[in-house]
C-alpha positions in Angstrom: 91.0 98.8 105.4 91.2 95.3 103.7 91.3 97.0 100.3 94.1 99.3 101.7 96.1 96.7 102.0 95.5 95.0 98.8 96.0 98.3 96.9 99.2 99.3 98.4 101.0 99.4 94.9 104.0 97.5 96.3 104.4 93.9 94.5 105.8 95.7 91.7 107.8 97.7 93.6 109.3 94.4 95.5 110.2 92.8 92.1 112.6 95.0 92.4 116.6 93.4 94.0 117.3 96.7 95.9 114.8 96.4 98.8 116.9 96.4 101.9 116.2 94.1 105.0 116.0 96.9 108.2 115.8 94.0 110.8 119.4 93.2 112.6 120.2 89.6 112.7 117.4 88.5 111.2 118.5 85.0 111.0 120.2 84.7 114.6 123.9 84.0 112.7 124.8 85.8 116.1 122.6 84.1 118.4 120.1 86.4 119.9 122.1 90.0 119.1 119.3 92.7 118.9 116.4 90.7 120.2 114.2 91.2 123.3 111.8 89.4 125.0 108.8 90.7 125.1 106.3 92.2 127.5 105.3 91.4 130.1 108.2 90.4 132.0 107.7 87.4 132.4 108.1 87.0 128.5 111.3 85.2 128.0 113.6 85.0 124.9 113.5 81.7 122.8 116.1 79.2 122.7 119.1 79.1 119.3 118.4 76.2 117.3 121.6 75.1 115.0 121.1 73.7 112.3 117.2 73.9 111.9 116.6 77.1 110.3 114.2 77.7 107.4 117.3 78.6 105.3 119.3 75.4 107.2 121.1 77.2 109.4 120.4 78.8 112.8 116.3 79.4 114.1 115.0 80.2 117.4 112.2 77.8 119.2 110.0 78.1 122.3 108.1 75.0 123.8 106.0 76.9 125.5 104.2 76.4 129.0 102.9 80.3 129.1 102.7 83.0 126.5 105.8 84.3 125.7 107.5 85.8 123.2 110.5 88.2 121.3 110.5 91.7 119.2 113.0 93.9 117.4 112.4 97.6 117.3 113.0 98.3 113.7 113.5 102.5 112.6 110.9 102.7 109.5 109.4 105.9 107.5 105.8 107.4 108.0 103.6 106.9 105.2 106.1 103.9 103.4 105.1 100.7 102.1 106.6 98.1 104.0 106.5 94.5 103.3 107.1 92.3 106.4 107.4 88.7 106.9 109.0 85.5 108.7 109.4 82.1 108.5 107.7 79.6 111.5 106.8 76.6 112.0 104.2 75.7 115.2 103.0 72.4 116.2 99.8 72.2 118.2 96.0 73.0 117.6 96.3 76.8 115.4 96.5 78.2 118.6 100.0 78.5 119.6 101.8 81.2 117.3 100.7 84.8 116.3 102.5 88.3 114.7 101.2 91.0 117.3 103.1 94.1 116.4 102.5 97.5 116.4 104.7 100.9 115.9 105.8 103.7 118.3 106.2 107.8 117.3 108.8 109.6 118.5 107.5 110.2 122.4 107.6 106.4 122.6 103.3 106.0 122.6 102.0 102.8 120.5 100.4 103.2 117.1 98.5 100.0 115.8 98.1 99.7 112.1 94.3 100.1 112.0 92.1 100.3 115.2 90.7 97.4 115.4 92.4 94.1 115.4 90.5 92.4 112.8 91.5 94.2 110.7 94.8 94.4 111.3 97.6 92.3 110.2 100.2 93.4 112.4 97.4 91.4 115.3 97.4 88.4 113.0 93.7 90.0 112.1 93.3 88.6 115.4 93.6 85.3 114.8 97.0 82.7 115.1 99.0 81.2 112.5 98.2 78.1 111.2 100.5 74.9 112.5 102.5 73.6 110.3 105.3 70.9 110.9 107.7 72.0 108.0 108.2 75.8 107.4 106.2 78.0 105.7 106.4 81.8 105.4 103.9 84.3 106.7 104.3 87.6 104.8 102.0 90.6 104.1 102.4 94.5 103.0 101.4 97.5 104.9 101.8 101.3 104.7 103.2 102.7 107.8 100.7 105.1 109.3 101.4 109.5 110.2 104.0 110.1 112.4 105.8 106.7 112.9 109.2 106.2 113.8 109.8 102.7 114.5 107.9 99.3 114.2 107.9 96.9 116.7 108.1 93.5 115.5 106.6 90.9 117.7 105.8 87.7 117.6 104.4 85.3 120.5 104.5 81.5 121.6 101.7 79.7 123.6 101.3 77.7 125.8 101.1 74.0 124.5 103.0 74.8 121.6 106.2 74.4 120.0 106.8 77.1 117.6 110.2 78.0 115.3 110.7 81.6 114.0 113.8 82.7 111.5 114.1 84.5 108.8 112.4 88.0 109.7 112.7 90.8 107.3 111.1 94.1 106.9 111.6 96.2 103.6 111.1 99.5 102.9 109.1 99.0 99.3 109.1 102.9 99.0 113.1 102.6 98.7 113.3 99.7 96.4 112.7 101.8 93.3 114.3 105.4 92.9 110.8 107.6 91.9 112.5 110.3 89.5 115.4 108.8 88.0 114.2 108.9 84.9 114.2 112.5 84.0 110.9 114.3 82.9 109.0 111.1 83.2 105.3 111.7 83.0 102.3 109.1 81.9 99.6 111.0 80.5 96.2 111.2 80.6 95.8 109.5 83.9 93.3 108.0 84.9 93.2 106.7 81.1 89.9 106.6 79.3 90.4 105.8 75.9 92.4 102.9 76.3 96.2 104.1 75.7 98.6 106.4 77.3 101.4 108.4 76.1 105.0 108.0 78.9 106.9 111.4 78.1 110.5 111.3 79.0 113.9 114.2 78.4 115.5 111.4 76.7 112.2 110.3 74.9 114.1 106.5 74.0 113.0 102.8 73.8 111.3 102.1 76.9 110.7 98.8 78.1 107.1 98.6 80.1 105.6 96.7 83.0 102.2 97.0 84.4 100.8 94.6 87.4 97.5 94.6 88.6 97.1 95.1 92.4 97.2 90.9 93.0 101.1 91.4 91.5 100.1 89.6 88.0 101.9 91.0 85.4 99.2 92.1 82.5 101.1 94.0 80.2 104.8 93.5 78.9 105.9 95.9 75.8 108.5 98.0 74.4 107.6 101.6 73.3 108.5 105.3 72.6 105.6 106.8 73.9 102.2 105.3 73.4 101.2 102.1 75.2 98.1 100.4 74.2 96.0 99.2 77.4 92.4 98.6 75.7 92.5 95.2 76.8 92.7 95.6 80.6 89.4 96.3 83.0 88.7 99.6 84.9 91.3 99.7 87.7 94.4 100.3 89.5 97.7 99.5 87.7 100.9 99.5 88.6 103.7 100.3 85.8 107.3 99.7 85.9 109.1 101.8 83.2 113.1 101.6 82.2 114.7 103.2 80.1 118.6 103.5 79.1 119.2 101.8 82.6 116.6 103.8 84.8 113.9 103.1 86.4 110.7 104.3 87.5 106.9 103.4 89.3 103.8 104.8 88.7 100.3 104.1 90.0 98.3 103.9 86.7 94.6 104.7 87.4 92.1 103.2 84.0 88.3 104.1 83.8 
């Protein structure tokens, strides 16, 4: 599942500036407006912070004496990349702040991201955040699994520590980038094996061209009609942005 993750094909997609935040309020300008506390009921909401958020406005805190801890359900699409993340900051032993999240279907049942915790980073792999005293952001990418309709995102305090949260934001990666506006695109031969490919458009103009390897790091920057030269890049799973006259487009680019 670890190489899942890691070959989602979305840090290209997120260079893009039309990702949308889904969470409401997600930096508690009013207060504690779509926020729950958690389950069980004994769970309590955190406490408004002014003045001390990660973006130097509002945050919420807990100083915890029990677990505890907050969610938002946020309305997502099956099978769309999603990149999630929040700021925090957690005093204590590495024990005292986690992400434990998970999504619901339409009846309402719970559907984790993978089976087992470990491997999950929804469950904070099973594991906590590290304490920090200043704030630092924990952020990862996912693909929503078959049949979700919402994603419950959870976070929890414990006991012993005092832990901030602001800043939450889930984006819908798969949005971020309109697939198709450029008319008639197709990247041929793919996978490539002889070290080029041909991008085939209606308007067949100047394209400029992006490719990022599945770590985000851009490998290839050029400007071309058609043929793109890639004999210098290892065996792999690409990632290339294409715009032309204003439009543009993603593909998964697969070289042998």
């Amino acid at each position: 599942m670890k190489k899942l993750y890691t070959l989602l094909f979305t840090i290209a997609l997120g260079s893009g500036a039309f990702a949308q935040n889904l969470v409401t309020n997600p930096t508690f300008n009013n207060g504690l407006t779509g926020w729950t506390a958690g389950f069980p009921t004994t769970y309590t909401l955190p406490t408004l912070v002014a003045t001390d958020g990660s973006d130097g406005t509002n945050s919420v805190q807990y100083v915890a004496t029990a677990t505890t801890g907050f969610y938002q359900d946020v309305p997502v699409t099956a099978g769309h990349n999603l990149r999630i993340s929040f700021w925090y900051k957690s005093s204590g032993d590495d024990s005292d702040a986690r992400i434990w999240s998970n999504y619901k279907d339409a009846a309402g049942t719970v559907i984790n991201q993978t089976t087992n915790a470990t491997d999950d980073p929804l469950r904070n792999n099973n594991g906590y955040l590290p304490s920090s005293t200043t704030w630092i952001k924990h952020e990862f990418t996912v693909v929503a699994p078959a049949n979700v309709t919402i994603f419950t995102f959870a976070v929890r305090a414990y006991n012993g520590g005092t832990v901030s949260f602001d800043q939450f934001s889930v984006e819908d990666l798969s949005l971020g980038v309109k697939e198709n506006q450029i008319a008639g695109l197709n990247i041929y031969p793919n996978p490539v094996t002889n070290g080029k490919f041909s991008i085939s458009t209606n308007a067949n103009a100047e394209k400029s061209v992006v490719i990022f390897d599945v770590l985000g790091k851009q490998v290839v920057k050029t400007t071309a009609t058609e043929t793109v030269n890639v004999s210098n890049l290892n065996a792999g799973v690409y990632i290339v942005k294409i715009t032309e006259e204003g439009k543009t487009a993603t593909r998964k680019l697969i070289i042998k």
